[in-house]
N, CA, C and O atoms as a MOPAC input file, in Angstrom:
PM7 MOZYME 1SCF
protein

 N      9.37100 1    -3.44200 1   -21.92800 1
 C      8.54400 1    -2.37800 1   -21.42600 1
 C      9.45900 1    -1.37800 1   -20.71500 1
 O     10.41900 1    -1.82000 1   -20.08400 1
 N      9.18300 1     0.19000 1   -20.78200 1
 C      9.61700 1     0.73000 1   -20.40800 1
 C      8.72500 1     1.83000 1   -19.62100 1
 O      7.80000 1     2.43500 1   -20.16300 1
 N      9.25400 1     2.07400 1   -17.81600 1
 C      8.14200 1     2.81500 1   -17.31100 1
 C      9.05800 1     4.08000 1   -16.67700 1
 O     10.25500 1     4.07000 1   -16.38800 1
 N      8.22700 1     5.00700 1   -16.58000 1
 C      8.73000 1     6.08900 1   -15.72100 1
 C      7.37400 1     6.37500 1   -14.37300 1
 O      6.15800 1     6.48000 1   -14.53000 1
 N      8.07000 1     6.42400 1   -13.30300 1
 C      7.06900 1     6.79900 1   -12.33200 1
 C      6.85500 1     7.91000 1   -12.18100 1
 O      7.86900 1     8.43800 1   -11.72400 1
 N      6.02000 1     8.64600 1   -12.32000 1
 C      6.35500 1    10.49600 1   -12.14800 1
 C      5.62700 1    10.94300 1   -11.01400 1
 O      5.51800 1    12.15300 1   -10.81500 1
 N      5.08800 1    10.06600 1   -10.20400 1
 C      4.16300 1    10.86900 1    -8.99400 1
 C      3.89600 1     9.76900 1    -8.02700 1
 O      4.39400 1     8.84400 1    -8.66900 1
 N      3.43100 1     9.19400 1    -6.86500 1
 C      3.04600 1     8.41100 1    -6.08400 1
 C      1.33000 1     8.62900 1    -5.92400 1
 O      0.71500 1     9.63600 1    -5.57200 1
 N      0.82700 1     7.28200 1    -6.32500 1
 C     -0.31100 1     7.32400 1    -6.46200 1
 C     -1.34000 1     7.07300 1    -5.18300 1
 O     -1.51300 1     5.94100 1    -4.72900 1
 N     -2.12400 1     8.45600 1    -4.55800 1
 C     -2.81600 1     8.23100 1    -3.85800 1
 C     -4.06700 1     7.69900 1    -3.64300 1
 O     -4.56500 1     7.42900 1    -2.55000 1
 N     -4.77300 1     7.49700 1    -5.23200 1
 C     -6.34300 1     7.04400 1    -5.66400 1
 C     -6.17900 1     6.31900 1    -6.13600 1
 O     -5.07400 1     5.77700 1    -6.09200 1
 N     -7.43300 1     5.74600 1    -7.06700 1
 C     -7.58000 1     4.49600 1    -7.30800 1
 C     -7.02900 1     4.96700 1    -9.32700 1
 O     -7.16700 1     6.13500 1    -9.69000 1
 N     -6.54900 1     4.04800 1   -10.18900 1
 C     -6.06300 1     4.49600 1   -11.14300 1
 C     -7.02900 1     3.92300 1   -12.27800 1
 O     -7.92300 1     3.07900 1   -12.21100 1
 N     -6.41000 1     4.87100 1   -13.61800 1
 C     -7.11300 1     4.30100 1   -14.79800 1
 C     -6.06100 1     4.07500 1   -15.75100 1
 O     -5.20400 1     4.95800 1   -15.73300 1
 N     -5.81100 1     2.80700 1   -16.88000 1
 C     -4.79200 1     2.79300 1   -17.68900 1
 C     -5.52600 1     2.97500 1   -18.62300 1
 O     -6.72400 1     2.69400 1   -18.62500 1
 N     -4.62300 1     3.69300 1   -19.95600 1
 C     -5.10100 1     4.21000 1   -20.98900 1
 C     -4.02800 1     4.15000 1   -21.99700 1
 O     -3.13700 1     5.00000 1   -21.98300 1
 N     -4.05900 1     2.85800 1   -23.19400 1
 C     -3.05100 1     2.09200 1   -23.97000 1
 C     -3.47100 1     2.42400 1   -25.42400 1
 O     -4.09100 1     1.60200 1   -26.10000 1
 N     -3.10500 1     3.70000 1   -25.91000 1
 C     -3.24100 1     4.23200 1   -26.90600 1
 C     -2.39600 1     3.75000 1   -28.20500 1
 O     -1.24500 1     4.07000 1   -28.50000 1
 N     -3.42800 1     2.75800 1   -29.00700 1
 C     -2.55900 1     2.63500 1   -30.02300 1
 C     -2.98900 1     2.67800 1   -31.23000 1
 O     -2.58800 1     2.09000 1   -32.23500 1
 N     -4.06600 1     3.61200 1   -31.03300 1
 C     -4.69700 1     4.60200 1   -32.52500 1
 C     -3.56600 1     5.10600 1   -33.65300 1
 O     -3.77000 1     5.02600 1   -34.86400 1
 N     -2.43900 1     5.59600 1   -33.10400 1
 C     -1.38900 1     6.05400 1   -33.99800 1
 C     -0.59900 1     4.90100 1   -34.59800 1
 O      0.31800 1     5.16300 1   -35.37500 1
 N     -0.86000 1     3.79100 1   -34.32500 1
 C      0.11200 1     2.83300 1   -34.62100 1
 C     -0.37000 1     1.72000 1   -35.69200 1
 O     -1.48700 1     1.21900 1   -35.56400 1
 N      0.62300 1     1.28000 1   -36.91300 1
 C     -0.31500 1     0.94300 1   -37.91200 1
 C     -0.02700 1    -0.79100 1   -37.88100 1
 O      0.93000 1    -1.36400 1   -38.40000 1
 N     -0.92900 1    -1.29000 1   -37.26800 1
 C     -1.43700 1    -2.87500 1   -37.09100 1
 C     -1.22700 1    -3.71800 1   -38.22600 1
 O     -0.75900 1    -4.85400 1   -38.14800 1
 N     -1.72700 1    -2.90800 1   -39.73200 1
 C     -1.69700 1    -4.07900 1   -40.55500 1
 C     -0.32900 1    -4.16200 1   -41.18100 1
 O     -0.27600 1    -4.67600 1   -42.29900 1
 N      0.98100 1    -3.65600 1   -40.52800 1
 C      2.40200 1    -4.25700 1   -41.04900 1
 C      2.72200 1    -5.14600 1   -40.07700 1
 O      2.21200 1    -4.96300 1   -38.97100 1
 N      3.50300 1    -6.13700 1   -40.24700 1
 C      4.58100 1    -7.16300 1   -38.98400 1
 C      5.41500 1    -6.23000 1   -38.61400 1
 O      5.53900 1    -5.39100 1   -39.50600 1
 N      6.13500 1    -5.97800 1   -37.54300 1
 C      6.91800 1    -5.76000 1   -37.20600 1
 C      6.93800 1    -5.17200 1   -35.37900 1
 O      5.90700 1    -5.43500 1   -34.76000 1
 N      7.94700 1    -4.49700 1   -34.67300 1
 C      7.34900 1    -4.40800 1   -33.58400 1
 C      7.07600 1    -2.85400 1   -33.70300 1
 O      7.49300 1    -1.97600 1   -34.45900 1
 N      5.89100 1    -2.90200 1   -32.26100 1
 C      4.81600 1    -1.46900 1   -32.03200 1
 C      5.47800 1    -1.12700 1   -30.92000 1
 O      6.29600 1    -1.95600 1   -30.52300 1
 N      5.36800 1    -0.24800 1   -30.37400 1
 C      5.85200 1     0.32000 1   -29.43100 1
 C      4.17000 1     1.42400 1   -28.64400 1
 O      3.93700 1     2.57700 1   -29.00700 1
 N      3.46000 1     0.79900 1   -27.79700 1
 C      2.37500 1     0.93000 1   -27.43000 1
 C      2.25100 1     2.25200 1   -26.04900 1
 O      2.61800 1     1.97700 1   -24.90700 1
 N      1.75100 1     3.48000 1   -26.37500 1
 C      2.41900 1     4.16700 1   -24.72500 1
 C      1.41600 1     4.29200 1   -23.98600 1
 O      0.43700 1     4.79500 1   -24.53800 1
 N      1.30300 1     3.99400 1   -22.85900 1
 C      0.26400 1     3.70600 1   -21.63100 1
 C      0.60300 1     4.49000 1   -20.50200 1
 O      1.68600 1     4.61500 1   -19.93100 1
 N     -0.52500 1     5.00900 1   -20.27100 1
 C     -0.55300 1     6.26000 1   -19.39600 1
 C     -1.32200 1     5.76700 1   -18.04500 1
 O     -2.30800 1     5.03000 1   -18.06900 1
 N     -0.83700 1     6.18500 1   -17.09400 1
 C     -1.80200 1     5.52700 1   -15.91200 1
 C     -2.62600 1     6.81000 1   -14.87800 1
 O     -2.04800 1     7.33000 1   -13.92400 1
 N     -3.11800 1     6.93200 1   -15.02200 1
 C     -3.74800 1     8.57300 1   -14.45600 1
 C     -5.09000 1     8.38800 1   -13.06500 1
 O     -6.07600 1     7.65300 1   -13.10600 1
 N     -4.67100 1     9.32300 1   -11.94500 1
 C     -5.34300 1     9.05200 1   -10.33800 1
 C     -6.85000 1    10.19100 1   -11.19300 1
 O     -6.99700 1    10.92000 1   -12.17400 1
 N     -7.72000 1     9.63400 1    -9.92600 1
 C     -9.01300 1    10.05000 1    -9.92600 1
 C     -9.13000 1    11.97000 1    -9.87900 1
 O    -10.15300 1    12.65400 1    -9.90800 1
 N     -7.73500 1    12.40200 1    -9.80300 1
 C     -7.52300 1    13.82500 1    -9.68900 1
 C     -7.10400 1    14.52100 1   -11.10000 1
 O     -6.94300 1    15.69200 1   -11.44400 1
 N     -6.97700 1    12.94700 1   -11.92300 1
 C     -6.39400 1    13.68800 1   -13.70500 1
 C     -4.74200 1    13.45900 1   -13.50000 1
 O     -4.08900 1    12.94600 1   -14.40900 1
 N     -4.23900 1    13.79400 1   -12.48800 1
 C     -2.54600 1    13.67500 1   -12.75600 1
 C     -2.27600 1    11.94200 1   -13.43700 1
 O     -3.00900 1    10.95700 1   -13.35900 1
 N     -1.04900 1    12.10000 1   -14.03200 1
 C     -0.38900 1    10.91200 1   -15.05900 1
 C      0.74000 1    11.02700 1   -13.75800 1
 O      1.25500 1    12.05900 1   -13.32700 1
 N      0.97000 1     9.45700 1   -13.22900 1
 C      1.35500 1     9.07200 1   -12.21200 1
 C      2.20500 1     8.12400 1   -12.98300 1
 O      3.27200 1     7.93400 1   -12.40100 1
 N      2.09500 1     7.51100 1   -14.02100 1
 C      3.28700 1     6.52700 1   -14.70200 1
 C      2.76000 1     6.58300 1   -16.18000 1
 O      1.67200 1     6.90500 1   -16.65900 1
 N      3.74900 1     6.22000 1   -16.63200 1
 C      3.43300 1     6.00800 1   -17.95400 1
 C      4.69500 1     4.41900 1   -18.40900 1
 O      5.56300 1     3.69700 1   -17.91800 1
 N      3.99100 1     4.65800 1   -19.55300 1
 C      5.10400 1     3.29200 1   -20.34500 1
 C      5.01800 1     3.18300 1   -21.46200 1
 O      4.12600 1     3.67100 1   -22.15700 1
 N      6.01300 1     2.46400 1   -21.86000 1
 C      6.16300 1     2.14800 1   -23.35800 1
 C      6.35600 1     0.64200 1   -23.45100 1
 O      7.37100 1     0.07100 1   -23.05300 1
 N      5.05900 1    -0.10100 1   -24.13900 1
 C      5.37300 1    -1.28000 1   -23.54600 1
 C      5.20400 1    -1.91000 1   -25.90000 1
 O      4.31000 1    -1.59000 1   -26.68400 1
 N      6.74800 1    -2.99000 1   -26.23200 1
 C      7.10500 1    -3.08300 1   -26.97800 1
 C      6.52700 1    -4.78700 1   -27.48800 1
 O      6.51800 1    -5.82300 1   -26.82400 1
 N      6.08300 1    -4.53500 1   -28.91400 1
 C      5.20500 1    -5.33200 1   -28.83100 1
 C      5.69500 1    -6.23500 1   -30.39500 1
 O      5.46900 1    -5.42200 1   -31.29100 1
 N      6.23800 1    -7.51300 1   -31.01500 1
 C      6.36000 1    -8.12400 1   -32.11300 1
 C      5.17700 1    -8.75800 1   -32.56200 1
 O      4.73000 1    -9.79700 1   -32.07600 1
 N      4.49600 1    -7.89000 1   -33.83300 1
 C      3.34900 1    -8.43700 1   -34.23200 1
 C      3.76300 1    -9.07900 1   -35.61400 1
 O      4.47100 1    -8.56800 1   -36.48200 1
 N      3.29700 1   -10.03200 1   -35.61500 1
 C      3.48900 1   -10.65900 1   -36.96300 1
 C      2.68800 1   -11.22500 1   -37.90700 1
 O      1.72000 1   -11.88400 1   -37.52800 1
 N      2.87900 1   -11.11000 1   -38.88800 1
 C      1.56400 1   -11.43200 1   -40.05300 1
 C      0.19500 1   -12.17700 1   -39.53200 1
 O     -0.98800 1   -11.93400 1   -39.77400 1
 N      0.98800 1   -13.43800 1   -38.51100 1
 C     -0.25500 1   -14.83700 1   -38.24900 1
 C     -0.94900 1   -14.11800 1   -37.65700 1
 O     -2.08100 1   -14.15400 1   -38.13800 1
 N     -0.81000 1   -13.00000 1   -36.26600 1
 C     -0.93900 1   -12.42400 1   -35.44700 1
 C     -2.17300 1   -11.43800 1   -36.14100 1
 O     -3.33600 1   -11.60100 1   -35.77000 1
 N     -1.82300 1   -10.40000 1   -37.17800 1
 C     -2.42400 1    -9.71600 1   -37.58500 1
 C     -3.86000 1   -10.43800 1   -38.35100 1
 O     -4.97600 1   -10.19300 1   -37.89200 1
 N     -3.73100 1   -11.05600 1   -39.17400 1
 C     -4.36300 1   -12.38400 1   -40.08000 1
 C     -5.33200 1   -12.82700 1   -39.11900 1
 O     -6.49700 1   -12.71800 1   -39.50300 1
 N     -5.06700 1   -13.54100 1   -37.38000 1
 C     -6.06200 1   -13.77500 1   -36.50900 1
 C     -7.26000 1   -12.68600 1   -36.03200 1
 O     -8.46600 1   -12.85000 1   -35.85100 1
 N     -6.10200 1   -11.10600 1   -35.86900 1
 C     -7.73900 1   -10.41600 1   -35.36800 1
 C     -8.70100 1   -10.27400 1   -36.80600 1
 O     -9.86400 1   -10.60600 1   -37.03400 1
 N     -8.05500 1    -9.87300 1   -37.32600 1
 C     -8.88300 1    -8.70200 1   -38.63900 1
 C    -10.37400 1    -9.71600 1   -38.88400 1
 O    -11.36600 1    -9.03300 1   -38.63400 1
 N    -10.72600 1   -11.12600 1   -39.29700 1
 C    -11.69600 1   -11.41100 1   -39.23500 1
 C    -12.80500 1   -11.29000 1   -38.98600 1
 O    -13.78900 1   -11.21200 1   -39.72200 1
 N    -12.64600 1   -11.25900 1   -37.40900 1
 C    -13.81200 1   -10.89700 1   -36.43300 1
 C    -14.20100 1    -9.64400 1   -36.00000 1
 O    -15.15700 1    -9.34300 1   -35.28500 1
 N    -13.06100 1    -8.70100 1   -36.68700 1
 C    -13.06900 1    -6.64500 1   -36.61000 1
 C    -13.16300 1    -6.83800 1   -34.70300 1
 O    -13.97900 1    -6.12600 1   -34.11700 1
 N    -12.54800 1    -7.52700 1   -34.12700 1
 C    -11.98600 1    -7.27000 1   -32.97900 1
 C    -10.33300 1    -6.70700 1   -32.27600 1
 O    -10.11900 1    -6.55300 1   -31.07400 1
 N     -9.38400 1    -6.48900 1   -33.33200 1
 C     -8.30100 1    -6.08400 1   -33.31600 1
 C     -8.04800 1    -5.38500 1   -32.23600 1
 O     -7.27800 1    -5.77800 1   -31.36000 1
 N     -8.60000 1    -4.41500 1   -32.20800 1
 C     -8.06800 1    -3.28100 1   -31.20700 1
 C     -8.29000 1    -3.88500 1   -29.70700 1
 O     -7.38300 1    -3.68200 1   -28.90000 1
 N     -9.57800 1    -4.70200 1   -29.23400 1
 C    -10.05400 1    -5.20300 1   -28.32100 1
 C     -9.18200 1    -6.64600 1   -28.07300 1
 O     -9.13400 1    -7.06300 1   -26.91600 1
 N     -8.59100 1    -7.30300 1   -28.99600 1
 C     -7.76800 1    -8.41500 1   -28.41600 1
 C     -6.30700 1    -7.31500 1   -28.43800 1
 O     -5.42400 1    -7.98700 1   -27.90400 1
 N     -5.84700 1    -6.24000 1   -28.74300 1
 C     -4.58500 1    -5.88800 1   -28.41900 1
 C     -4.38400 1    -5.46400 1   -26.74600 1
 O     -3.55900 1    -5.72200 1   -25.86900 1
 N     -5.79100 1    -4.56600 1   -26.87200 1
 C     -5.44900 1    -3.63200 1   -25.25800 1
 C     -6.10800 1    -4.86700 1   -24.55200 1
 O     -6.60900 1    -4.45100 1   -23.50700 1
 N     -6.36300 1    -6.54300 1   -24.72500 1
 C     -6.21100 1    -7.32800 1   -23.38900 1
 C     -4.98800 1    -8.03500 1   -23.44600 1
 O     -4.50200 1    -8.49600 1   -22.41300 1
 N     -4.60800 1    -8.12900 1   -24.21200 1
 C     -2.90300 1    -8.33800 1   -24.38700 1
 C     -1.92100 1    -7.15100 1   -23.55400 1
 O     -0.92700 1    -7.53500 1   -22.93800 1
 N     -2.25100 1    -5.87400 1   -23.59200 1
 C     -1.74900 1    -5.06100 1   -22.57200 1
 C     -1.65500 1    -4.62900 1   -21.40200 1
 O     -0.68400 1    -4.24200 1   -20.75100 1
 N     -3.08400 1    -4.74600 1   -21.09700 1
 C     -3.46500 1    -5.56400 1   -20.02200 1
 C     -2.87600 1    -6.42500 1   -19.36900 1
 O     -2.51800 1    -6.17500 1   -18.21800 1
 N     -2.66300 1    -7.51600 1   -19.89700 1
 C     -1.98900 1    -8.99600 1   -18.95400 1
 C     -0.34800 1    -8.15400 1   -19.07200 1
 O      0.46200 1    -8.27700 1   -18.15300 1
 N     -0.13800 1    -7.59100 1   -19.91200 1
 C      1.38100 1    -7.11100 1   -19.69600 1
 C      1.30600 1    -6.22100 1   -18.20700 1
 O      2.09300 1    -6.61600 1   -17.34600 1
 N      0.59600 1    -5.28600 1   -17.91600 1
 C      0.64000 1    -3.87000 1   -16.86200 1
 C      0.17300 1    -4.89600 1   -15.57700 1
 O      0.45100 1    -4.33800 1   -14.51500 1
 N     -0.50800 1    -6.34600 1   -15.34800 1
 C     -1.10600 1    -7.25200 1   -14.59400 1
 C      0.54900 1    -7.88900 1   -14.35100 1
 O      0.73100 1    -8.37500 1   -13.23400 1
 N      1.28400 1    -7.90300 1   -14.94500 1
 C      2.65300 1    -8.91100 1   -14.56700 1
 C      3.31700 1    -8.17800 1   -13.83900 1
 O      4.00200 1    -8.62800 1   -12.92000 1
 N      3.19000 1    -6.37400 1   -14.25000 1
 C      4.49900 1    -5.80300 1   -13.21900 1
 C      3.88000 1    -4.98800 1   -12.00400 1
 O      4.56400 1    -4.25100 1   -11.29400 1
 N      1.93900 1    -5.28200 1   -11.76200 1
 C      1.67800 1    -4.75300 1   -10.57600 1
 C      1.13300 1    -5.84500 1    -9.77000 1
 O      0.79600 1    -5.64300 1    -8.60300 1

């Protein structure tokens, strides 16, 4: 993972782990960018948090058409380890 701090956060925050552009059904690694933004709209950090998906991986969501929803809680527990 990679973060930049760009502001000191005075409110309460929202993360936002955009990975609409990124194409799920190959293996290989994603590179996921997460924006963290105060109750005023300013982007206070961001990140690039790097991700090895692999076939089994892919093969588990697609079933249940929950994909996107088991990735961003997987990103989640990542942005939960470094705050």
């Amino acid at each position: 993972m990679t973060v930049n701090y760009l502001a000191k956060a005075k409110t309460d925050l929202r993360a936002i782990a955009d990975g609409d552009g990124i194409d799920w059904e190959a293996a290989g690694e994603k590179v996921v960018p997460v924006s963290m933004i105060d109750e005023d709209g300013q982007t206070v950090f961001t990140a690039q948090i790097t991700m090895n998906v692999r076939g089994v991986f892919i093969h588990k969501l697609k079933p249940d058409g929950h994909g996107p929803e088991c990735i961003r809680n997987i990103i989640n527990k990542s942005l939960r380890i470094w705050y």
